[in-house]
C-alpha positions in Angstrom: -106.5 -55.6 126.7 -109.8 -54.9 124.7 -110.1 -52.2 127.4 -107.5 -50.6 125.8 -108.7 -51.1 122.6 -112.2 -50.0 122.7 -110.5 -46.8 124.5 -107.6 -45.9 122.1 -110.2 -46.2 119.2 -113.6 -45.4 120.6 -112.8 -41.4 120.5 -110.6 -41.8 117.1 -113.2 -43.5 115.2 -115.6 -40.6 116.5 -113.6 -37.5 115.1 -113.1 -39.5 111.9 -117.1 -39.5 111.5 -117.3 -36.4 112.6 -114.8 -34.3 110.8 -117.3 -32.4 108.5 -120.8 -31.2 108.1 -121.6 -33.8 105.8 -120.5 -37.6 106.4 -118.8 -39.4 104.1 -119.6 -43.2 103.1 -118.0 -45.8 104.5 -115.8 -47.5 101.8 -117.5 -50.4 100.5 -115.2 -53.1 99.6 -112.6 -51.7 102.7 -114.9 -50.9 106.2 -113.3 -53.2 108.5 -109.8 -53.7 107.2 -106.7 -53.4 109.5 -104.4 -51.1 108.4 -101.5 -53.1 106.2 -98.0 -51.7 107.9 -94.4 -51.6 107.6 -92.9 -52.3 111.5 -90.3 -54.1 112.5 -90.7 -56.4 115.2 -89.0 -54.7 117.8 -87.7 -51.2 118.3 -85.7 -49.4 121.3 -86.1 -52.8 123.4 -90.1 -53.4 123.1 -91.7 -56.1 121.3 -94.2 -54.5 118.9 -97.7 -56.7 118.7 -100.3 -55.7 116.2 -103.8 -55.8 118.5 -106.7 -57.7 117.5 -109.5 -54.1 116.4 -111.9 -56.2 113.8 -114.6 -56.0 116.5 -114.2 -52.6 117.3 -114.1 -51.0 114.1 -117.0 -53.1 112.5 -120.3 -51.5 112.0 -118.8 -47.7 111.7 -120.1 -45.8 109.0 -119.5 -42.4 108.1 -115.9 -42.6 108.5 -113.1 -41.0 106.5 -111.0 -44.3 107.4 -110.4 -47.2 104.7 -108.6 -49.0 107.0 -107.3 -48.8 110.8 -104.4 -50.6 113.2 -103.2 -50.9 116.6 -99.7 -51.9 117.7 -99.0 -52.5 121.2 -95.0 -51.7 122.4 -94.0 -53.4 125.3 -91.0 -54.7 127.7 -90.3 -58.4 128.0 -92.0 -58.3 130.8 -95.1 -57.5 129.1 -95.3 -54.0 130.3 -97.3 -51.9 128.1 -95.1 -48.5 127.1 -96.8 -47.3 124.1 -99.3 -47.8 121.3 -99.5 -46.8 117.7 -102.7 -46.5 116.0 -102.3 -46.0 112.1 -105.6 -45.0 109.9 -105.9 -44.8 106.3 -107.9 -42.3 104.9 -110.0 -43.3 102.0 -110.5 -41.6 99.1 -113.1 -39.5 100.0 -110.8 -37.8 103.2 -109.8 -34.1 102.6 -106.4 -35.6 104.2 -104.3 -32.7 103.2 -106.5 -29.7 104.3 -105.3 -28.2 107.5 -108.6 -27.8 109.1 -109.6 -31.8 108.2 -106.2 -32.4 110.0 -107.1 -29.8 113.5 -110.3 -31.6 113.4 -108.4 -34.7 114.1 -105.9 -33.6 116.0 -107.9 -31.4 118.3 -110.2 -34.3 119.3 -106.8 -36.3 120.9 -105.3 -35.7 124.5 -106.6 -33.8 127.2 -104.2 -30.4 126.5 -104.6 -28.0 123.9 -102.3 -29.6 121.0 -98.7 -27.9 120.4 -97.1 -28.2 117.1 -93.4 -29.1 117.2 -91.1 -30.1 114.4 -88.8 -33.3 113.5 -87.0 -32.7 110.6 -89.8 -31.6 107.6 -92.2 -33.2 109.7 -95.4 -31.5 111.5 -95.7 -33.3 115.2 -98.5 -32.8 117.3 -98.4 -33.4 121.0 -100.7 -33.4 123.8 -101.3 -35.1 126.7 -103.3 -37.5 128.1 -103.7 -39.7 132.1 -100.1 -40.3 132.3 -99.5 -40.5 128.9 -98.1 -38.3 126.3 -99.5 -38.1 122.6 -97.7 -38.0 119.3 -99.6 -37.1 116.0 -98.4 -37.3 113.0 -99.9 -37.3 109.3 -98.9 -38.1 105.6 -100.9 -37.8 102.4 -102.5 -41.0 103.1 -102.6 -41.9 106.9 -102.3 -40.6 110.1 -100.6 -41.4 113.1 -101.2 -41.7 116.9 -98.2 -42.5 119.3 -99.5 -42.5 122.8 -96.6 -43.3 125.3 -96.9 -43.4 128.9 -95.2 -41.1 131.1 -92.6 -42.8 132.9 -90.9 -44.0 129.3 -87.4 -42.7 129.0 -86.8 -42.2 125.3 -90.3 -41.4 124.0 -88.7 -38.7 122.2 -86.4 -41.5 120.4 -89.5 -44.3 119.9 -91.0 -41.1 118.1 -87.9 -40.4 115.5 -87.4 -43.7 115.2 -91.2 -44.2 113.7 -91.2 -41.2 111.8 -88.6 -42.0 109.7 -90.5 -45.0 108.9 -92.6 -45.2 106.2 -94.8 -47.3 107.9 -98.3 -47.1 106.1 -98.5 -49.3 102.9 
């Protein structure tokens, strides 16, 4: 599992310190922290685990993130189907600017990135080995839904955590 870790985040926490010419601090009091959510524990079937990042994330500077989470989703039978990272952006991230966002966005997936919509919602989605990517943003967080392949409803797991307000 910290396979999956260090290679869900490992790409991630590069974009977010490289997003601009100039870095921004780390957040003092904040480098480090996971991501405080709102998730239920279980959704469409599959048990939803928040995944252990502390050592991954420590000693990162230069990052637009104040804090960062992983959530595994998976069967009973401990099948893996999806994971959700969540990042906060400190106060320093140029969250809302389109180009701070395609800097983000164009770092995920192996695909160039379409844009589709859910309701007033902006979705991004690309694809990655056998896995499709979701990416979503709000004026405080962003979002990364990676679902593999062979899941039936990813289209549902995604409405369903949109109309979540799941960073706190």
């Amino acid at each position: 599992m910290r396979a999956l870790v260090v290679l869900a985040l490992g790409p991630l926490l590069i974009a977010l310190a490289s997003c601009s010419a100039t870095k921004a601090p780390a957040a003092t009091d904040t480098t480090g922290q996971v991501t405080s959510v709102n998730l239920p524990s279980e959704i469409l079937g599959l048990h939803i685990v928040s995944e252990n990042v502390q050592g991954t994330i420590k000693g990162v500077s230069g990052t637009y993130l104040q804090s960062l989470g992983l959530f595994s989703f998976r069967e009973k039978s401990n099948l893996l189907r999806a994971t959700l990272q969540v990042g906060v952006f400190n106060k320093l991230a140029p969250a809302t600017l389109d180009r701070f966002r395609s800097s983000i966005i164009g770092q995920l997936g192996s695909s160039v990135p379409i844009q589709v919509r859910m309701g007033t919602r902006k979705i991004y989605v690309s694809t990655g080995t056998e896995q499709n990517i979701f990416t979503w943003f709000d004026d405080k967080a962003f979002y990364v839904l990676s679902v593999r392949s062979d899941f039936p409803f990813q289209r549902t797991l995604l409405r369903d955590l949109v109309a979540i307000q799941i960073a706190q």
